[in-house]
Structure formats: structure tokens, C-alpha cells
C-alpha positions as CSV (number, residue, x, y, z in Angstrom):
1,X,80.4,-127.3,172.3
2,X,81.9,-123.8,172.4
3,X,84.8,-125.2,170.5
4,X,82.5,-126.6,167.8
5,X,81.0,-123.4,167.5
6,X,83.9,-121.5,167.3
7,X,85.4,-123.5,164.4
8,X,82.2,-123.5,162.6
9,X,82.1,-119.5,162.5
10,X,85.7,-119.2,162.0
11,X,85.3,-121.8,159.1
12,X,82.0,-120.4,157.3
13,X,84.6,-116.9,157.8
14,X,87.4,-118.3,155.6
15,X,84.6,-119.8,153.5
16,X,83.0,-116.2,152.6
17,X,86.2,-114.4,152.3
18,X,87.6,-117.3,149.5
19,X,83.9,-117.1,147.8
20,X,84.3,-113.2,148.1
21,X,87.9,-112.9,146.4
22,X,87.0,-115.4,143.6
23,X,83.8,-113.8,142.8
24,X,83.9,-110.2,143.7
25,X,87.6,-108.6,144.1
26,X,88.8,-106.9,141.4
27,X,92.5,-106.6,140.4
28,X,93.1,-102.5,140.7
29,X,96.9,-102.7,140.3
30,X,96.0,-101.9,136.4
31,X,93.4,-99.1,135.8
32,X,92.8,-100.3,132.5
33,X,91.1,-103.7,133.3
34,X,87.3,-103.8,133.2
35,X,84.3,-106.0,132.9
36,X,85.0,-106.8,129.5
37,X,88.3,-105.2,128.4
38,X,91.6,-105.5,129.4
39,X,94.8,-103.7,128.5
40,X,95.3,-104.8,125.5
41,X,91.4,-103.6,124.5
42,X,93.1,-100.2,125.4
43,X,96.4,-100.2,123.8
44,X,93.8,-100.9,120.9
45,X,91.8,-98.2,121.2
46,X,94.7,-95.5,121.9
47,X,96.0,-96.5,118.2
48,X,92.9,-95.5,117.1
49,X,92.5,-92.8,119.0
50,X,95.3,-91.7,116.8
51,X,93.8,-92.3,113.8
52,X,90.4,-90.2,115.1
53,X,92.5,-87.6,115.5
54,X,94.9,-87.2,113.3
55,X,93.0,-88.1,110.0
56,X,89.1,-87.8,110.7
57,X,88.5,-84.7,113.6
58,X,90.3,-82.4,111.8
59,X,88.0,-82.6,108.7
60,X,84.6,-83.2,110.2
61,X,83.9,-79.7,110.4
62,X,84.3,-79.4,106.5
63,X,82.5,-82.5,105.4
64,X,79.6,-81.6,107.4
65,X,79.5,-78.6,105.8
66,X,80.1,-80.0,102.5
67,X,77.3,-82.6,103.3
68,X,79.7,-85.7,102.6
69,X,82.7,-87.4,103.8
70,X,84.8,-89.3,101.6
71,X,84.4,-92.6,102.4
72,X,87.0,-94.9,100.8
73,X,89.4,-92.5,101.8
74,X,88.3,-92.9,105.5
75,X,88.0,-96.6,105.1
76,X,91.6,-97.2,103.7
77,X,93.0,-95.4,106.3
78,X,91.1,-98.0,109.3
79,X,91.2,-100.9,106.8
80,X,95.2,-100.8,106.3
81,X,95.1,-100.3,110.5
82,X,92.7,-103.2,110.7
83,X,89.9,-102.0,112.5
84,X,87.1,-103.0,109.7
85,X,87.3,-106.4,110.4
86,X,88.2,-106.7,113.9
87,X,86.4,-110.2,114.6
88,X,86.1,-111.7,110.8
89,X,88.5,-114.4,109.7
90,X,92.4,-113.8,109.4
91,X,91.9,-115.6,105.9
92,X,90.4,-112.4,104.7
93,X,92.5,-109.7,106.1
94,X,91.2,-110.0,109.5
95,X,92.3,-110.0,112.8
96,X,90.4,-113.2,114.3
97,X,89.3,-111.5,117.4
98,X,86.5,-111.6,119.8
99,X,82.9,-109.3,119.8
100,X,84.4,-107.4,122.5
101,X,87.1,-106.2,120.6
102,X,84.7,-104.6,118.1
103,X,82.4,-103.1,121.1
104,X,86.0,-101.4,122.0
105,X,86.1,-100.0,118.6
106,X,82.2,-98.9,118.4
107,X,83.4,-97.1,122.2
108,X,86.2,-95.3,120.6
109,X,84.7,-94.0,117.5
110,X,82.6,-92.1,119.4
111,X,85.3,-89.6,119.8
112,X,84.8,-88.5,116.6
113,X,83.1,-85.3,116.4
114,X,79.9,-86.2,114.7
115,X,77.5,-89.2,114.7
116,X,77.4,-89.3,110.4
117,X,81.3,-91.2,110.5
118,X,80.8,-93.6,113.0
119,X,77.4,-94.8,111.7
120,X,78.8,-95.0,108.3
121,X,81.8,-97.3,109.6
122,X,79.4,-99.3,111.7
123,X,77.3,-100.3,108.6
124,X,80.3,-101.7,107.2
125,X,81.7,-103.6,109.8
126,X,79.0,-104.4,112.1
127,X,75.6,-104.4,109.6
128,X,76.0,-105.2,106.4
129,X,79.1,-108.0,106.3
130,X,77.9,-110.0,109.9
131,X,75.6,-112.4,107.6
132,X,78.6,-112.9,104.6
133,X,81.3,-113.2,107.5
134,X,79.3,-116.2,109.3
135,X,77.5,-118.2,106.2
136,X,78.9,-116.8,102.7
137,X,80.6,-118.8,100.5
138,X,84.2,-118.8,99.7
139,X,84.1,-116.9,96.5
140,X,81.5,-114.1,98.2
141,X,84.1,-113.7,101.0
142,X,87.4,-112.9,98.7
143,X,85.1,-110.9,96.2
144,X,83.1,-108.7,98.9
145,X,84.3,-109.1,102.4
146,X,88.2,-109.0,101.8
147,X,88.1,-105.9,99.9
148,X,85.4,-104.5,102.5
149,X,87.7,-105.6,105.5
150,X,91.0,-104.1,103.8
151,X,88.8,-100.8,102.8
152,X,88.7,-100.9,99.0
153,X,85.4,-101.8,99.0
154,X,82.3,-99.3,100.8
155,X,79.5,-101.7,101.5
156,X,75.9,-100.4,102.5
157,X,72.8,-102.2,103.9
158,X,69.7,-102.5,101.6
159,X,66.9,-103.6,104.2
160,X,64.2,-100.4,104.6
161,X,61.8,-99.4,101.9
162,X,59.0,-96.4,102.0
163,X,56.6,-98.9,103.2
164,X,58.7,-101.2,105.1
165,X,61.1,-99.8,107.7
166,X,60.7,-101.3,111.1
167,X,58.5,-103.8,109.6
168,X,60.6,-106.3,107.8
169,X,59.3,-108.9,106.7
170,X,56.8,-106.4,104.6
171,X,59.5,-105.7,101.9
172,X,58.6,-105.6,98.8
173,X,61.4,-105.9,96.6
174,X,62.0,-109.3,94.4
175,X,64.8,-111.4,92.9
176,X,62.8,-113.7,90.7
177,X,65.2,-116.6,89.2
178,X,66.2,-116.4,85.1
179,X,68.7,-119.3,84.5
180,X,71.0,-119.0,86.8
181,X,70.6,-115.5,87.6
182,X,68.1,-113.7,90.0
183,X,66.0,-110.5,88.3
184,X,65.6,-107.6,90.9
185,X,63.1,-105.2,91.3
186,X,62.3,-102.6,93.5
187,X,63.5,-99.7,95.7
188,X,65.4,-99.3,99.3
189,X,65.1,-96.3,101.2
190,X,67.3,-94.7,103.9
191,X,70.2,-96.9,102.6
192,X,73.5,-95.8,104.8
193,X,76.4,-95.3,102.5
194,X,74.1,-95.7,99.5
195,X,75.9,-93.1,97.2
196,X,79.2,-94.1,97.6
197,X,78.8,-97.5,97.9
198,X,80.2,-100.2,96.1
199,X,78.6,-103.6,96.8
200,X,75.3,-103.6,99.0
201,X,73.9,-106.5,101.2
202,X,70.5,-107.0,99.7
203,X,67.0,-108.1,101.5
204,X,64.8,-109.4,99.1
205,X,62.0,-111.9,98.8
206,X,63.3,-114.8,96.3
207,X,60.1,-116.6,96.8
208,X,56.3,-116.5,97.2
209,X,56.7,-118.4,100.7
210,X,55.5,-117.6,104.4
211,X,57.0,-113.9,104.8
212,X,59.5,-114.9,106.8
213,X,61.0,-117.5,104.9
214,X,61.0,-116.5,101.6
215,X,63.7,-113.8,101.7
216,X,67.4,-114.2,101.5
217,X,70.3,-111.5,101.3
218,X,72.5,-111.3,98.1
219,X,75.6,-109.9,97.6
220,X,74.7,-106.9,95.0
221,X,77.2,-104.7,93.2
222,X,76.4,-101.4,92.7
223,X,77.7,-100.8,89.3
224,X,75.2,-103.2,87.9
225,X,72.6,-101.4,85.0
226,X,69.1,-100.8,86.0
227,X,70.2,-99.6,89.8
228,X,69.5,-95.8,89.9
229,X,70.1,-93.4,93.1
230,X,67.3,-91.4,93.1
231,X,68.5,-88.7,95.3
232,X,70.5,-88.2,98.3
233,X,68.5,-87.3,101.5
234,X,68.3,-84.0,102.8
235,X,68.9,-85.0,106.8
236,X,67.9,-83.3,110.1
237,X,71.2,-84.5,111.1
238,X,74.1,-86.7,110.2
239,X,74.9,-84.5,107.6
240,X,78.3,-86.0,106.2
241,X,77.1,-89.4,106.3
242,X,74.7,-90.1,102.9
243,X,72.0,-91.9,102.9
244,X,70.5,-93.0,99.4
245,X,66.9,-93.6,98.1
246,X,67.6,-96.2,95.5
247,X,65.6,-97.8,92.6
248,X,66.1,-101.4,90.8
249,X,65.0,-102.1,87.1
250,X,65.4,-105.8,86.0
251,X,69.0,-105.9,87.7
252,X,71.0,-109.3,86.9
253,X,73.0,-110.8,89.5
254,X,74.3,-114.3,89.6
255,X,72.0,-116.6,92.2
256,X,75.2,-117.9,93.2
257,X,75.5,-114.2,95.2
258,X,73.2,-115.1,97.6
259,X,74.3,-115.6,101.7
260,X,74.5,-118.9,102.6
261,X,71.1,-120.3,102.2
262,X,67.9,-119.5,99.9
263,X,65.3,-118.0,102.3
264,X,67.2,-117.6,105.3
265,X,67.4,-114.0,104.3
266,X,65.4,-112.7,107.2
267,X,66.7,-114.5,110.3
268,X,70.3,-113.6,108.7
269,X,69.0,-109.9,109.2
270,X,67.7,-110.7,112.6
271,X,70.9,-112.2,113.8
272,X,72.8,-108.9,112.3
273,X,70.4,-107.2,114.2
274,X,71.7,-108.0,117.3
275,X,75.1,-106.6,116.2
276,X,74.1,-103.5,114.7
277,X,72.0,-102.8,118.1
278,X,75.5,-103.7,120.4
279,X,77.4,-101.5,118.1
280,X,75.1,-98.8,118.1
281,X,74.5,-98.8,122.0
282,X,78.7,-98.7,122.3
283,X,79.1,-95.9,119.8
284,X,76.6,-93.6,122.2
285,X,78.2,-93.7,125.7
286,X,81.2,-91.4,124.4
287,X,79.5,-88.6,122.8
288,X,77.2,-89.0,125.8
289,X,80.3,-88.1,128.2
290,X,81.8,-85.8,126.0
291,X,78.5,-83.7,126.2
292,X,78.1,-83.3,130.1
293,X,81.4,-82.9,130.5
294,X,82.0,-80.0,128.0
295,X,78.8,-78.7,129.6
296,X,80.3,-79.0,132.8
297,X,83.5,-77.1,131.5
298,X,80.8,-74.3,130.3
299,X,78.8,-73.5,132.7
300,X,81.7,-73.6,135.4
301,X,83.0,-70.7,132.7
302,X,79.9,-68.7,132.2
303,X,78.8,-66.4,134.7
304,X,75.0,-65.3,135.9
305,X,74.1,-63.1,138.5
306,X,77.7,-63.3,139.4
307,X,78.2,-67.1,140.3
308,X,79.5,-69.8,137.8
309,X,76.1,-71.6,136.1
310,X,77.5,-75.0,137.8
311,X,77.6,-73.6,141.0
312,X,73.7,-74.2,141.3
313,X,73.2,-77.2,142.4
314,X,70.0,-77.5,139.8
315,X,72.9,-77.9,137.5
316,X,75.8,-80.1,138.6
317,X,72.9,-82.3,140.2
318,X,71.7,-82.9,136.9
319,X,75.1,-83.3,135.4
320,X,75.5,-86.0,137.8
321,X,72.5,-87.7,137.2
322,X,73.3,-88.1,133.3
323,X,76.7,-89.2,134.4
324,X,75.1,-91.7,136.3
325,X,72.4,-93.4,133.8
326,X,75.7,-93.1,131.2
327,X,77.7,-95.8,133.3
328,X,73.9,-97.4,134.0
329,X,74.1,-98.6,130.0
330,X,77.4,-99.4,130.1
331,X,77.1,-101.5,132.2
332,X,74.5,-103.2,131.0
333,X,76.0,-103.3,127.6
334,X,78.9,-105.2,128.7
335,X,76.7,-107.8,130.6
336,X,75.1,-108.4,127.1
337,X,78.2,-108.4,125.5
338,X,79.6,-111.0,127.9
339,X,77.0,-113.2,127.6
340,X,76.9,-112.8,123.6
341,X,80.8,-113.7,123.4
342,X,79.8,-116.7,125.4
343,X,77.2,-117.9,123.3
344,X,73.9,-116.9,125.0
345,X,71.1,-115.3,122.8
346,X,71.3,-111.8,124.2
347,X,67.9,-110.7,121.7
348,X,66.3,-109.1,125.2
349,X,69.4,-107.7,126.5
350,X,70.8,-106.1,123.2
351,X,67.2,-104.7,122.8
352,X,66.9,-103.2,126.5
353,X,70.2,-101.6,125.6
354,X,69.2,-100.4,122.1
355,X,65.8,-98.9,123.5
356,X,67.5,-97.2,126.7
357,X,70.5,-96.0,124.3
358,X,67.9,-93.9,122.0
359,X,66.2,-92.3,125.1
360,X,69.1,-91.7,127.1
361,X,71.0,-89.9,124.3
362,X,67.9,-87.5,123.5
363,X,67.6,-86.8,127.3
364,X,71.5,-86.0,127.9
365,X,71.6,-84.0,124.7
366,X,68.3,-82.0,125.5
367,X,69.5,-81.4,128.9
368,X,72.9,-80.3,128.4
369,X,71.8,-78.1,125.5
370,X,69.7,-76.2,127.4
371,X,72.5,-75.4,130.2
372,X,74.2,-73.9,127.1
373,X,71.8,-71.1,126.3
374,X,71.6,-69.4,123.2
375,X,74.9,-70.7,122.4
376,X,73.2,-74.6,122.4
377,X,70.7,-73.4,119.4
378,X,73.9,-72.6,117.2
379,X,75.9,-74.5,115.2
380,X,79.1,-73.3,116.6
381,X,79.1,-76.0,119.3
382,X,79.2,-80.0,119.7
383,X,76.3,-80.2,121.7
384,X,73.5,-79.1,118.8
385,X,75.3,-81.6,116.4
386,X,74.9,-84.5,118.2
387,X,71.3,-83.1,119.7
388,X,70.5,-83.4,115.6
389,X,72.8,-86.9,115.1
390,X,71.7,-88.9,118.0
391,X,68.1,-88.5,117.2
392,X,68.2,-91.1,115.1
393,X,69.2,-93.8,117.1
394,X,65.7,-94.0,118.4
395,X,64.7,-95.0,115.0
396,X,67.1,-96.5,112.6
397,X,68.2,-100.6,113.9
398,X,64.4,-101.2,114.9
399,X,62.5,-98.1,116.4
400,X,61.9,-97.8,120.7
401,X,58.8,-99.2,119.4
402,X,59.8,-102.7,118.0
403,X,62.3,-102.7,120.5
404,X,59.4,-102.7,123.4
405,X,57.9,-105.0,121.6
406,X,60.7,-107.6,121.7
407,X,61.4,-106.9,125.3
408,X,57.3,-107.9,126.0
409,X,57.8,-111.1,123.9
410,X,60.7,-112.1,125.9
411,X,58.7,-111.1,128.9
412,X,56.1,-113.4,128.1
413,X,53.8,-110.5,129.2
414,X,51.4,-110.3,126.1
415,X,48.3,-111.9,126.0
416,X,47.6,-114.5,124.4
417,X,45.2,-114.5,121.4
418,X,42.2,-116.8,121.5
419,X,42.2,-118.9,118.2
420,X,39.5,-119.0,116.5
């Protein structure tokens, strides 16, 4: 009996210890290996890295102050390095790769000193080409995703209008059909790359259907006559990055420019959606650690009352808590992303992490500014950039609001109407 019992423990033993190596040890002879990326993730994003800063840092200081950056420029550079189309098709210029591979890039453009580039690079790859990439037609791909994926092309995302932000499937523009053309009218607001943009990806309605099936996202040059940019918007923040009100009189464009099929337009947007809030998640974490630990460097520099600032513990306590919530989204990012490369619809997830990426980027900037004094309330330093950049994460992609909203639905939390 004592023998049975003995080989049982000894038995369940080996059992946990194979269960516990298979599902729970993790290789640490290679510090580059993580949840989602592996080494060559990182030898990725060191060439980059190079890029950052050798042809973007070194200039942000000037375009923000000149209010633009020049975009094609910019783009060529990453296009001919082929980090604008990271996971589209090799028969276009790209490299064929997995999602995770473009969270790497989102991760490592955040070293770029200002939140106006990387946004403006994210609309291109991760925005406004998603829909064309997955259902365009041959002939859209080589005429507006080859040349966006190789950088000769600057693409922009025409969703928002003044009364329709958040609230999509209130747009009011329309593509009524003439032959074999579609007539456009209307305007888009807060359009990303809108003044230097050559070819923008289009929501409008094309027919007088339920609102959520009557729109469908066209391929639109911006050279066409009857598109006007009304103005260029005077931001609290993103200054180099410009962002276009813009105006449509009787436009032309070929029906045959519309993605994939007629009226699909809105749950196209909704799938890119899910991208754009990924991307934009990613692209936060390293201005986030770049803050507290420039503000760590600070306040173990400044003196008061003859002790470093970061000597009281009010201080590196805090520090450590924003450090803390950082690697919090981070890792919840890359859960989402795991499960998205594998095929799961990740809609609650990639929400969660858009809604707790806008919040947690206000609170680290707020905080860390504050540590910085009167020096914090001047331009002279990162942390009041991106306290005026990262604002706007909270808004643009689907506001905190629509984003709680989602998260409820998927909760099944909301009550239920009474019909009738």
C-alpha cells in the first residue's frame, strides 16, 4: 500500500514538472525572445532603429516647428527598407509577414521623438491600405497599394466628418452611380495626411440601404477636380503631422475603384479598426518608457532642499507604478495580438487595449510632467510634446467612449430593450 502511494506521488511529480516545462518555462539563454517576438523581430527593429535615428530624430525638432514633415520623403526612406508593408503580399513589394511583425514596427516607431510621424506612418500602413490589402482587386493593388508599400504613394483615411466622427455609420458623404462612374459629394474632417496625400481610402454611402450596409470604401485620387482642402488644422498637438478638412464637388471616379464589394464599406472599416487600435496601443508603450525614465534621470539630477527629487519615495514610488501599468498593456497587447495572428476575433481585447492605452498615456504624461516643474510647462523638453501628442489617442480610432461601449456589448452587460 505504501509502495502504491509512493509511486503515485512520485508519478503525479514527474507529471507536473513535464506539464510545467511545456507550458510555463521560458528559454532565457536569448534575452531577446518574448511572448510574441523572437530575435529576428529584434534584429528588425534595430535596422530601423537606424533609420529613426539617422534620418527622422534629427529633424523632428524642425518640422514641428515648421508645422509639417515631409512625408514622401520620410516614406521613401521606410518604403525602400520595407517597413510599409511589413505583412501585405510579396507580389506588391511586400514582405509576406505576420501581424506581429508590424506590432514590432508600431513598438519601435515610438522612439521617434514626437507622436505626429508615427501616426502619420500608421495611417498608411495600418489604416488606410488593411481593406485594399485583404479584398481589392488586382488592378487597385498595383495602382494604390504597390506604390503606397514602396513609398511613392502617401495614402490618407477619409472616414470622420463634422457630424460624424465616432459615429460612423452617420456619414454623410455620397458616391451616387453615372455610367460607370460614382459622383461624390461631401466633406471629411480630421483626415491624417490629408494635405500631402496622394490617393485616399474613401467611406461613403453608395446607396440608400440600412446604414450599415450601404457604404463601401473607394480608392480616391487626390488630384481629381472638385476635391478642395479647405484648410489645414491648427492642432493642440501633433504639430508636424497635417490633418486636412476636405471638401468634394461632383468628383468622378471609376466604380470600378471601389474595395472588394459594394456596401461592405462599413464592416471593411470595422475590421481596419481593429488594426488601427493594435497599432496605436503598440506605438504608446515606448514614448510611455521613454517619459518615466527621462523623468527618473531628472529628478535624480535636480536638487530640493538638498536631496535628489527621486530620493522621495512619493516620487520613485510613482515612477514605479507607471512602470508597472506600462508592462500591464503590454502584456495584454500581445495576448490580443496572439490570438489575432491565430485567427480569433480579438474586437474586446484590441478595444480594452485601445481604451486603457488613451488613459494610461494621459496619466504617465500628467504625472511625470509635474515631477519636472516649471521646466515640464516648456517646450524645451520631450515630456510637454507628448503630454500635447498623446492626447489624442483617447479620441481619434473610436473615443474611450465607443470603446466602453464595445467592451459592454461583448460583456453582454447591457440591458436589454423591451420591443414594442
Amino acid at each position: 500500500m505504501h509502495s502504491l502511494l509512493r509511486f503515485r506521488r512520485c508519478f503525479t511529480q514527474q507529471l507536473k514538472q513535464i506539464f510545467y516545462k511545456r507550458c510555463y518555462t521560458v528559454d532565457t539563454s536569448d534575452d531577446t525572445k518574448d511572448v510574441i517576438f523572437g530575435p529576428e523581430h529584434h534584429q528588425f527593429r534595430e535596422t530601423l532603429n537606424k533609420i529613426i535615428e539617422k534620418e527622422i530624430n534629427p529633424y523632428v525638432d524642425h518640422w514641428e516647428s515648421e508645422g509639417l514633415f515631409p512625408a514622401h520623403k520620410v516614406f521613401k526612406k521606410l518604403g525602400e527598407a520595407g517597413f510599409l508593408g511589413v505583412t501585405r503580399p510579396t507580389e506588391y513589394g511586400g514582405l509576406g509577414l505576420d501581424y506581429t511583425y508590424s506590432i514590432a514596427v508600431a513598438e519601435e516607431l515610438g522612439n521617434i521623438n514626437c507622436g505626429g510621424i508615427p501616426m502619420a506612418i500608421g495611417v498608411q500602413t495600418d489604416m488606410a491600405t488593411p481593406a485594399l490589402a485583404r479584398f481589392g482587386s488586382d488592378k487597385l493593388k498595383e495602382e494604390f497599394l504597390a506604390p503606397s508599400i514602396a513609398g511613392d504613394l502617401v495614402a490618407c483615411l477619409g472616414v470622420s466628418e463634422v457630424t460624424a466622427g465616432s459615429d460612423v455609420a452617420n456619414i454623410h458623404t455620397k458616391a451616387v452611380k453615372s455610367g460607370d462612374d460614382l459622383i461624390i459629394n461631401g466633406g471629411k474632417m480630421w483626415i491624417t495626411n490629408g494635405c500631402q496625400a496622394d490617393w485616399m481610402c474613401l467611406l461613403a454611402s453608395t446607396g440608400d440601404g440600412k446604414a450599415h450596409q450601404n457604404k463601401s470604401l473607394i480608392c480616391l485620387p487626390m488630384n481629381l477636380p472638385g476635391i478642395t482642402i479647405a484648410k489645414k488644422i491648427d492642432k493642440l498637438g501633433m504639430w508636424c503631422s497635417d490633418t486636412a478638412q476636405i471638401f468634394f464637388d461632383n468628383v468622378r471616379v471609376p466604380q470600378s475603384h471601389i474595395i472588394g464589394e459594394e456596401g461592405m464599406g462599413f464592416v471593411y472599416q470595422m475590421l481596419q479598426f481593429q488594426e488601427e487600435r493594435l497599432w496605436g496601443t503598440a506605438a504608446a508603450l515606448m514614448p510611455m518608457e521613454k517619459i518615466i525614465q527621462q523623468t527618473a534621470e531628472y529628478t535624480a539630477q535636480r536638487q530640493a532642499f538638498g536631496k535628489p527629487l527621486l530620493s522621495n519615495q512619493v516620487i520613485h514610488f510613482r515612477l514605479a507604478e507607471l512602470a508597472t501599468d506600462v508592462e500591464m498593456l503590454r502584456s495584454m497587447l500581445y495576448r490580443a495580438i496572439y490570438q489575432y495572428v491565430h485567427g480569433n476575433d480579438v474586437t474586446k481585447l484590441a478595444s480594452m487595449c485601445k481604451l486603457k492605452a488613451g488613459r494610461l498615456v494621459r496619466e504617465v504624461n500628467d504625472s511625470c510632467l509635474q515631477y519636472w516643474g516649471g521646466m515640464g510647462f516648456t517646450n524645451e523638453v520631450l515630456v510637454s510634446r507628448f503630454y500635447r501628442d498623446m492626447r489624442v489617442i483617447s479620441i481619434g480610432g473610436g473615443a474611450d467612449e465607443i470603446m466602453l461601449s464595445i467592451i459592454c456589448k461583448h460583456m453582454d452587460i447591457l440591458p436589454r430593450q423591451k420591443k414594442g
